[in-house]
C-alpha positions as CSV (number, residue, x, y, z in Angstrom):
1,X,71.2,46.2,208.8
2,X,74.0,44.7,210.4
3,X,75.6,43.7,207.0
4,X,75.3,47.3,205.8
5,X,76.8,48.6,208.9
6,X,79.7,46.4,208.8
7,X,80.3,47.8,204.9
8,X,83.7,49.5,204.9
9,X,83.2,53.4,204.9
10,X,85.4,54.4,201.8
11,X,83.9,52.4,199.2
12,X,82.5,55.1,195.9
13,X,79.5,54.4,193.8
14,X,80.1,52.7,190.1
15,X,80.6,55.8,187.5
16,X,77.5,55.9,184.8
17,X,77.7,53.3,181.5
18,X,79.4,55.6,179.0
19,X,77.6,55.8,175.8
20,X,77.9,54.2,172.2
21,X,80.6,55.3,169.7
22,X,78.2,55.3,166.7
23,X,76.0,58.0,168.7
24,X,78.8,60.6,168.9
25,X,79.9,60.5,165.0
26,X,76.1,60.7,164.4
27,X,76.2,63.6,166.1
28,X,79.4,65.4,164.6
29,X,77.6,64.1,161.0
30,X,74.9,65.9,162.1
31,X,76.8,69.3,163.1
32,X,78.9,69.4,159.6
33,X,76.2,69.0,157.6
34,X,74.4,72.2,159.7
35,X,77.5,74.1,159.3
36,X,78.0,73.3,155.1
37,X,74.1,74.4,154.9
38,X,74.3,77.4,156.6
39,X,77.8,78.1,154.5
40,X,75.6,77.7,151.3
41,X,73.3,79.3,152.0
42,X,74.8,82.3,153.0
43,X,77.6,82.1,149.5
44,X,74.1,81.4,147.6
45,X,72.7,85.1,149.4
46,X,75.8,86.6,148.1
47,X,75.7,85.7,144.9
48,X,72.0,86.9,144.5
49,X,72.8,90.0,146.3
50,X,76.4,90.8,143.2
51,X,73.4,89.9,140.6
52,X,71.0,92.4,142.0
53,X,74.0,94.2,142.2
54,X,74.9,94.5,138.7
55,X,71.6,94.7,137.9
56,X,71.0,97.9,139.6
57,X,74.4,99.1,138.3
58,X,73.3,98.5,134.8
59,X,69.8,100.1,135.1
60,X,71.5,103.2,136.1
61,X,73.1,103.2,133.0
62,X,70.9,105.7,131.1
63,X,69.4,104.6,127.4
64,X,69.5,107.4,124.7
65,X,68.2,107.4,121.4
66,X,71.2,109.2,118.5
67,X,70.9,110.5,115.3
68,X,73.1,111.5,112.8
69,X,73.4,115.5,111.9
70,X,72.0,116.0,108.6
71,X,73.8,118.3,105.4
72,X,72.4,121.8,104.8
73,X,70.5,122.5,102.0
74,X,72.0,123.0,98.6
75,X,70.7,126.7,98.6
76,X,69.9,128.6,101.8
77,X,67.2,131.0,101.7
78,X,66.9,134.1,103.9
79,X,63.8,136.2,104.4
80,X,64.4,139.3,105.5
81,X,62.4,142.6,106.6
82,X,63.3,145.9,104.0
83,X,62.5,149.5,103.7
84,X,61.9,150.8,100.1
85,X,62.9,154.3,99.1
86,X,63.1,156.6,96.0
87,X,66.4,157.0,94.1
88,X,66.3,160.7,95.2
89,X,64.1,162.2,97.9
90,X,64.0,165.8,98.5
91,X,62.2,167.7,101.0
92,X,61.7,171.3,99.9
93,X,61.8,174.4,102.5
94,X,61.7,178.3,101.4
95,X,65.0,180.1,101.7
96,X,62.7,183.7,101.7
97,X,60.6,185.0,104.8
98,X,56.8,185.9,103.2
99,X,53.5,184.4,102.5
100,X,52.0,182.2,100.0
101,X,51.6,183.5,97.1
102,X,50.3,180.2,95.3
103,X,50.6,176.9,95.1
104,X,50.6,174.7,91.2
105,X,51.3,170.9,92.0
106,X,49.4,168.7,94.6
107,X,50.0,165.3,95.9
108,X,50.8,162.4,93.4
109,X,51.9,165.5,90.3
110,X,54.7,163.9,88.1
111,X,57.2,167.5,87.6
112,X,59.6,167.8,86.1
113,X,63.2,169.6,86.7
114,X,62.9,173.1,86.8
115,X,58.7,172.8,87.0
116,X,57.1,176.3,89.3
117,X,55.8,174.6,92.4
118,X,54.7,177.8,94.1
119,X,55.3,181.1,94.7
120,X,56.1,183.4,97.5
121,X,54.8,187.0,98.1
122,X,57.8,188.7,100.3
123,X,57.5,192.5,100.4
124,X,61.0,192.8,103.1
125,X,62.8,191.4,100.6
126,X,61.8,193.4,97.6
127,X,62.3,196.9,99.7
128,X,65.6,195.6,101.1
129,X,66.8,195.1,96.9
130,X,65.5,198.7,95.8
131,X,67.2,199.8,99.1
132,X,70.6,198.3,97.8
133,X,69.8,199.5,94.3
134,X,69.9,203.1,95.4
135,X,73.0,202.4,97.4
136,X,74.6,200.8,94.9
137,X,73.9,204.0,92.5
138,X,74.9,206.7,95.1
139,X,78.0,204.6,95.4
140,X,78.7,204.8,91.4
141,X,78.1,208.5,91.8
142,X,80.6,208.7,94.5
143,X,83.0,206.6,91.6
144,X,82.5,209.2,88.9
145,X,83.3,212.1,91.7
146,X,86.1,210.7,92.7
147,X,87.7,210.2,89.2
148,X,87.2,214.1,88.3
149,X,88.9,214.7,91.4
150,X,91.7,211.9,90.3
151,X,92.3,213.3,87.2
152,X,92.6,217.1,88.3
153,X,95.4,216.3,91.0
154,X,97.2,214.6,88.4
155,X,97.1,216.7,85.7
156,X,97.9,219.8,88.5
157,X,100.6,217.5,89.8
158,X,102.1,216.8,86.5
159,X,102.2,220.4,85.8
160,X,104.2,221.5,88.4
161,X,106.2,218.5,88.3
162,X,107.5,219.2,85.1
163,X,108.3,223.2,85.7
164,X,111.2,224.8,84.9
165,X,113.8,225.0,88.2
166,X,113.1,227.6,90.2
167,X,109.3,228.3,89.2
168,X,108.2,226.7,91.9
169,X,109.3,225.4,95.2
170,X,110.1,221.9,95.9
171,X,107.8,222.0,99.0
172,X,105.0,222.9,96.8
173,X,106.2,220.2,94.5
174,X,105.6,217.4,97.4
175,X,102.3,219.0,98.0
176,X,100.9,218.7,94.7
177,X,102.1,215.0,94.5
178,X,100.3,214.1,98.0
179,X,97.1,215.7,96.2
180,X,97.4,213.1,93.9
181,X,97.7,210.1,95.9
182,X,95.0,211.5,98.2
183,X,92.9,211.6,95.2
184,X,94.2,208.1,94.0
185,X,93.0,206.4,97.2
186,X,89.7,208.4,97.6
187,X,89.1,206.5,94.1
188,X,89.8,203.1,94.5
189,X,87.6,203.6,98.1
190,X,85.1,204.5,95.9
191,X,85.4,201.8,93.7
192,X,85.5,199.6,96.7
193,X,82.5,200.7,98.0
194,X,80.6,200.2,94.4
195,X,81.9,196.4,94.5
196,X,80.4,195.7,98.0
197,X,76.8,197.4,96.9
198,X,77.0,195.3,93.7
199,X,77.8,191.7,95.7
200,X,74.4,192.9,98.3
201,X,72.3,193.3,95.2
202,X,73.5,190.4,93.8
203,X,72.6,188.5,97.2
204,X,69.2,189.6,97.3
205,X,68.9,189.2,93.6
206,X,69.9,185.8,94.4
207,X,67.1,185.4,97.3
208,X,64.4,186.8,94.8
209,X,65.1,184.1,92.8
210,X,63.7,182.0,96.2
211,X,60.5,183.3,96.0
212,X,60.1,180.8,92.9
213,X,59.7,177.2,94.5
214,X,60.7,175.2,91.3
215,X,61.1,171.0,91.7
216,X,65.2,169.9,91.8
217,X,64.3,166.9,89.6
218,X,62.2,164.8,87.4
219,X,59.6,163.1,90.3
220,X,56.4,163.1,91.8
221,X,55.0,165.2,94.6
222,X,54.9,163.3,97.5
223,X,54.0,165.7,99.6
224,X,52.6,169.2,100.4
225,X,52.2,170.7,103.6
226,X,51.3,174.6,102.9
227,X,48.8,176.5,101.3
228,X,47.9,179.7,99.7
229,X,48.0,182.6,102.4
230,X,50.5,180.8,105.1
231,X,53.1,182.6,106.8
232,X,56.6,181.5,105.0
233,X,59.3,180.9,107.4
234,X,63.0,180.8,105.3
235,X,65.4,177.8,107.0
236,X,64.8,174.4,107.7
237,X,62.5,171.9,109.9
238,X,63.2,174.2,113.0
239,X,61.7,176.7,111.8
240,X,58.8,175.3,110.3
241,X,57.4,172.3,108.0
242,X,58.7,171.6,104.5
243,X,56.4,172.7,101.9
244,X,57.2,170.3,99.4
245,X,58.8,167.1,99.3
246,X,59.7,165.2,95.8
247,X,61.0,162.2,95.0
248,X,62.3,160.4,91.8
249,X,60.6,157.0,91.9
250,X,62.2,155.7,88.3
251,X,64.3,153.3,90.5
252,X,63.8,152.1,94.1
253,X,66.6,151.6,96.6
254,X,65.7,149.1,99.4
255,X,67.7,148.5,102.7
256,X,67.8,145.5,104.9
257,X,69.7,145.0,108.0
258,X,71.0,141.4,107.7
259,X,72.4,139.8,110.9
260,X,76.2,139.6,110.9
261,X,76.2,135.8,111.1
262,X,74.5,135.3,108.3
263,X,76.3,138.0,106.5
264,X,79.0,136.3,105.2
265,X,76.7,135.1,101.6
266,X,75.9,138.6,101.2
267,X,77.9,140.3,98.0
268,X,77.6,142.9,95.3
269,X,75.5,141.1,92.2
270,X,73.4,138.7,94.6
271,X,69.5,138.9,93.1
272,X,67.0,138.7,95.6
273,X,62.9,138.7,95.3
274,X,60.8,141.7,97.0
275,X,57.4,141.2,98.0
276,X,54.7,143.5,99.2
277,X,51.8,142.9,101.3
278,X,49.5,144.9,98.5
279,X,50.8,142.6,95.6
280,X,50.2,139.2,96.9
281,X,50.7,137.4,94.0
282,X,53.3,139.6,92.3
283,X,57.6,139.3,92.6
284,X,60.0,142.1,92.2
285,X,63.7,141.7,91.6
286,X,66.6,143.9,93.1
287,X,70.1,143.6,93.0
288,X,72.3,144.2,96.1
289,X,74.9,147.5,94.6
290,X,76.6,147.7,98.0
291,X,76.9,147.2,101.6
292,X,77.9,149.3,104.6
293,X,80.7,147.7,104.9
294,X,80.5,147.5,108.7
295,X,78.8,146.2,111.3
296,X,76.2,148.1,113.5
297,X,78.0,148.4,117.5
298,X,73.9,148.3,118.6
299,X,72.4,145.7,116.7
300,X,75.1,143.5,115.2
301,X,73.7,144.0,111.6
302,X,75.2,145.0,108.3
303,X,73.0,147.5,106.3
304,X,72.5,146.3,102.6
305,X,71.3,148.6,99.6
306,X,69.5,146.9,96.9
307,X,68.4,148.4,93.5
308,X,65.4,147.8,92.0
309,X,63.7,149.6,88.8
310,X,60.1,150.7,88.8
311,X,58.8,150.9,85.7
312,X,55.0,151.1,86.3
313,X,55.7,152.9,89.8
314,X,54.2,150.8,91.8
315,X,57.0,150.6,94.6
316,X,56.2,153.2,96.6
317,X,58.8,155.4,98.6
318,X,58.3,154.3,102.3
319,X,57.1,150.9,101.9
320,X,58.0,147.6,103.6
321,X,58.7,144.9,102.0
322,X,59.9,140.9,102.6
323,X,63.5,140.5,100.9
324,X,64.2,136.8,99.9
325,X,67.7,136.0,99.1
326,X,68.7,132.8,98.0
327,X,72.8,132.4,99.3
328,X,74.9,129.7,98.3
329,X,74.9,126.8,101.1
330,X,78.1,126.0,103.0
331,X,79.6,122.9,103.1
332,X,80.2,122.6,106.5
333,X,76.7,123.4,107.7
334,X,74.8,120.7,109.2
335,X,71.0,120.7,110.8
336,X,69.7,118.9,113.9
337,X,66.6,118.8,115.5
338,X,66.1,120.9,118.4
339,X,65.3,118.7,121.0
340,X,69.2,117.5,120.4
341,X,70.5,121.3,122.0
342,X,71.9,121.4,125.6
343,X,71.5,125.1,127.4
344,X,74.0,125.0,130.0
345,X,76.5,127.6,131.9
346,X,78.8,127.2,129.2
347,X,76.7,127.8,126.0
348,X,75.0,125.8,123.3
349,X,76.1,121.7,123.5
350,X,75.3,118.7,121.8
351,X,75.9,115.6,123.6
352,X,77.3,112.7,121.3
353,X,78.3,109.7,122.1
354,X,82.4,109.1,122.2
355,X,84.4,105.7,122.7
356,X,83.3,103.1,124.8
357,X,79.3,104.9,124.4
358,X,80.8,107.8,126.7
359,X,79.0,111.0,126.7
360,X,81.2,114.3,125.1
361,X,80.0,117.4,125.2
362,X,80.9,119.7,122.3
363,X,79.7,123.5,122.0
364,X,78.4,124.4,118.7
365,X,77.9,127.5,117.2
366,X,74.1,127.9,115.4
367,X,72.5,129.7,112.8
368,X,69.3,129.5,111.8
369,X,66.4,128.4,113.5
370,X,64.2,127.1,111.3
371,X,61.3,125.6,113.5
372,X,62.0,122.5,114.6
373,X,65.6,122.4,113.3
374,X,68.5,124.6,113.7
375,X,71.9,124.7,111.1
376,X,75.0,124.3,113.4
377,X,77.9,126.1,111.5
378,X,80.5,125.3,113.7
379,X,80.9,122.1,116.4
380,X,79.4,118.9,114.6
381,X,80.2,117.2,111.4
382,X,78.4,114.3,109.7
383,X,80.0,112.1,111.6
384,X,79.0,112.9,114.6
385,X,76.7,110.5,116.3
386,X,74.3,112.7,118.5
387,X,72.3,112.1,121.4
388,X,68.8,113.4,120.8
389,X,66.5,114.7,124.0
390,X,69.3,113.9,126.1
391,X,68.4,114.1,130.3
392,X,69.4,116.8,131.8
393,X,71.5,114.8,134.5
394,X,73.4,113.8,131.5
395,X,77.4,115.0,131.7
396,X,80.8,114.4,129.7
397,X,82.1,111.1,130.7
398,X,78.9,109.1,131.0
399,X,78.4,106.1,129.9
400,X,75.3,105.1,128.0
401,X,73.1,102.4,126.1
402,X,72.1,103.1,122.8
403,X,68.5,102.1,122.0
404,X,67.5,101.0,118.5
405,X,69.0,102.2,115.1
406,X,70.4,105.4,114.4
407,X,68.5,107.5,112.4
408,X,68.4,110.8,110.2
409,X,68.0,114.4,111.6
410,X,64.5,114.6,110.2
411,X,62.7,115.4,113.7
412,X,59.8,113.3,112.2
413,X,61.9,110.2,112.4
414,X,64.3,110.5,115.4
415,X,64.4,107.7,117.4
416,X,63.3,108.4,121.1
417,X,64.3,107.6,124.2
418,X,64.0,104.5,125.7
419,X,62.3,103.7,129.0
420,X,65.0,101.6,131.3
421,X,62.3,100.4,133.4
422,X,60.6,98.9,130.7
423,X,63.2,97.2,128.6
424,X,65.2,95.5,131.8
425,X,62.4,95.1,134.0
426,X,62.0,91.4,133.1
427,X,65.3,90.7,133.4
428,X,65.6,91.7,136.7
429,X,67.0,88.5,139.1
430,X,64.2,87.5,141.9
431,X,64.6,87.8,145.4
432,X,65.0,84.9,147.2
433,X,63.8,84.7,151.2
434,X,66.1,82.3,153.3
């Protein structure tokens, strides 16, 4: 105790042993290699995070299947609804008020020109001739009056004309002179009046002649809507239903309204086949003579006339009947399937693929559909490589895989569209959990 009190007061306690050199490196070691782990690991996350990147980038990448347009056929055919008719086609109306008196020729009878179809019993007309037949005599009458009466004013007139001075005045003279132009003109009104009796006889001579229905031309009777006893009405359908109608069936005309884009093929000479639904298993030919030569403003057609001649008879005025026309192809038509088209704001599109597999869009003009195919007349050539059943997120500038081979138009054999998913799927880099 005493030697611990007798320690000086100042004196500090020893500092702690300081520790080895080889424990501190050890630890730095130890930190660096922590640090260059974590730094791997973390460029090694990176890397797998560009690949998934890329991955994903390149599954967005849509795969399309393409086919090639395919050349029109050498010789286009175009069915087309028709409407036969007879060469002529008459409807027949009475031009004389009256009644029936008879009828001769029914439905189906083959006249001729000139053949008595029927008769018509009007009484109005008959007293309103013998009226103007008695006119017209009272008015010859008048004629032979008046030329008695011409001839004594100018034999008076000459008479005193020719006098010897002084026998007779010159007033007198004058007066005998205005006799005879008075007499003059009361002859030539007479003569007048004759003429206008004659032309009303003649006029209802002429409608007597009406009474007689007779046929305008060689033909059949097609139709006949009176019969013996009916009230006659003269004038047309307005005032009552034709009584005959006739038509010459020797030769057919047929007319088809053929859509002005497919016009173009249609010309004078072109033969077409006609078929009718009651001759299954027979062909008529006609010849188109002419065309309208214009297009219809309401349906955007162009009327053609055909000519076809009808020996037997057996096109029938009124009939429909399917006109085929073979036209020459054109060279710059091409067909694709359907499933190729693009309905979108701006029209009808095909998408095919451009430089670098980059979707263009190119609007095409069609023709016809012909079921699973349409021709393209305008837009494609056969050059063209065309995306077939293309998505309808698809737009110009896209790019895009193309899966398998190309192959023809032929909707039987188009390639199809491959499934992304299921072609890349297995390339696909695996996640990786640090």
């Amino acid at each position: 105790m005493a030697a611990e009190e007798n320690r000086p007061q100042d004196q500090t306690p020893s500092p702690p042993p300081r520790p080895p050199r080889n424990l501190r490196r050890i630890g730095l070691a130890a930190a660096a290699a922590a640090i260059v782990i974590a730094l791997f690991g973390i460029l090694q996350r990176r890397g797998h995070e560009s690949e998934v990147t890329q991955w994903t980038q390149k599954q967005a990448i849509p795969t399309v299947a393409v086919i090639t347009p395919r050349q029109g056929a050498a010789a286009e055919r175009l069915v087309l609804p028709g409407t036969v008719q007879a060469w002529y086609e008459a409807p027949i109306y009475a031009r004389v008020n009256g009644y029936l008196k008879d009828w001769y020729f029914d439905y189906g009878a083959h006249v001729k020109k000139g053949d008595l179809l029927a008769e018509i019993d009007a009484p109005d007309l008959d007293a309103q001739l013998a009226a103007a037949e008695a006119k017209l005599n009272s008015a010859r009458a008048t004629v032979k009056v008046r030329e008695a009466e011409k001839q004594f004013a100018e034999t008076t007139y000459e008479r005193w004309r020719d006098s010897p001075k002084g026998v007779v005045s010159v007033q007198e003279q004058e007066g005998k002179q205005a006799d005879y132009n008075s007499a003059v003109a009361r002859l030539n009104a007479a003569t007048a009046e004759v003429a206008a009796d004659q032309g009303e006889v003649d006029r209802l001579k002429a409608l007597e002649e009406f009474k007689r229905i007779t046929a305008p031309f060689d033909g059949v009777v097609t139709a006949r809507e009176t019969d013996i006893g009916a009230l006659i009405n003269a004038g047309s359908e307005r005032n009552g239903p034709e009584l005959f109608r006739v038509a010459d069936i020797h030769k057919m005309r047929i007319y088809v309204q053929v859509p002005q884009q497919l016009s173009a093929g249609i010309g004078q000479g072109l033969v077409a086949d006609l078929h009718l639904p009651q001759y299954a298993n027979k062909t008529f030919q006609a010849t188109v003579a002419t065309t309208s030569n214009a297009i219809n403003l309401s349906a955007r057609t162009l009327l053609v006339e055909l000519h076809a001649d009808n020996p037997d008879g057996l096109l029938q005025p009124g009939a429909y009947a399917g006109v085929d026309f073979e036209l020459p192809s054109t060279p710059d038509v091409v067909r694709i399937p359907t499933s190729a088209l693009i309905f979108r704001e701006h029209g009808m599109e095909v998408a095919i693929i451009g430089p670098g597999d980059k979707i263009e869009l190119k609007p095409i003009t069609l023709g016809r559909n012909l079921g699973t195919e349409v021709e393209v007349i305008k837009g494609l050539t056969l050059a063209d490589r065309v995306v077939n059943s293309p998505p309808d997120s698809l737009e110009a500038g896209d790019e895009v895989h193309v899966a398998g081979q190309q192959s023809g138009a032929s909707s039987g054999n188009v390639g199809q569209v491959v499934n992304p998913a299921s072609e890349d799927v297995a390339a696909a880099p695996e996640s990786k959990q640090h």
